[in-house]
N, C-alpha and C positions, 0 to 999 in steps of 0.2 A: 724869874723865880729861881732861888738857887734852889744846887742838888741838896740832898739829904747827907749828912757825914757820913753815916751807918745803915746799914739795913733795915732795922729794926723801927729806926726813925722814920724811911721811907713807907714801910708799909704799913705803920701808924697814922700814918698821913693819906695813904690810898695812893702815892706818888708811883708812876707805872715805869719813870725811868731809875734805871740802876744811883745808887748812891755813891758818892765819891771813895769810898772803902772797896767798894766793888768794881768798880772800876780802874782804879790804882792799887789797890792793896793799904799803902803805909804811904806815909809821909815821901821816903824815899821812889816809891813808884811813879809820886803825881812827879816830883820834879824832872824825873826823868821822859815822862811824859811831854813835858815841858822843851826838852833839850831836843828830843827827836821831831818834833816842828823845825827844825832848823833839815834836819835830811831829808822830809818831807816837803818841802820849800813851800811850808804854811806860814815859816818863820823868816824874814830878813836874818841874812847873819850879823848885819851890824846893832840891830835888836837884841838877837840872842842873848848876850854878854846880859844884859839889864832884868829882861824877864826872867833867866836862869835864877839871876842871884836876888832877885825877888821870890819866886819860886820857894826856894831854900830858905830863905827866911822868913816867909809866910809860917800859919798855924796847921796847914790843911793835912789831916789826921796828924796832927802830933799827939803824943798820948794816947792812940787807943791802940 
């Protein structure tokens, strides 16, 4: 089940985990989220590189 984008959305839905706004902030925060899996060694570095620049060019909060 995905997250909810927004807050607002989650708890129109009764959804009890945090939404992807709340959790990252902005567009900017998820990617970075993203990048620090690699210093966490959740991430392969030879990975990295691909997921990053999907990441970044994904939609997750753009615009809000």
């Amino acid at each position: 089940m995905p997250f909810a984008q927004i807050r607002a959305e989650r708890l129109a839905t009764g959804d009890v985990r945090p939404s992807l706004q709340e959790r990252y902030q902005n567009h900017d925060g998820y990617v970075a989220a993203v990048a620090r899996l690699v210093a966490q060694r959740f991430l392969l570095p030879e990975d990295a590189a691909r997921l990053i620049s999907e990441a970044q060019a994904g939609k997750v909060l753009v615009g809000l």
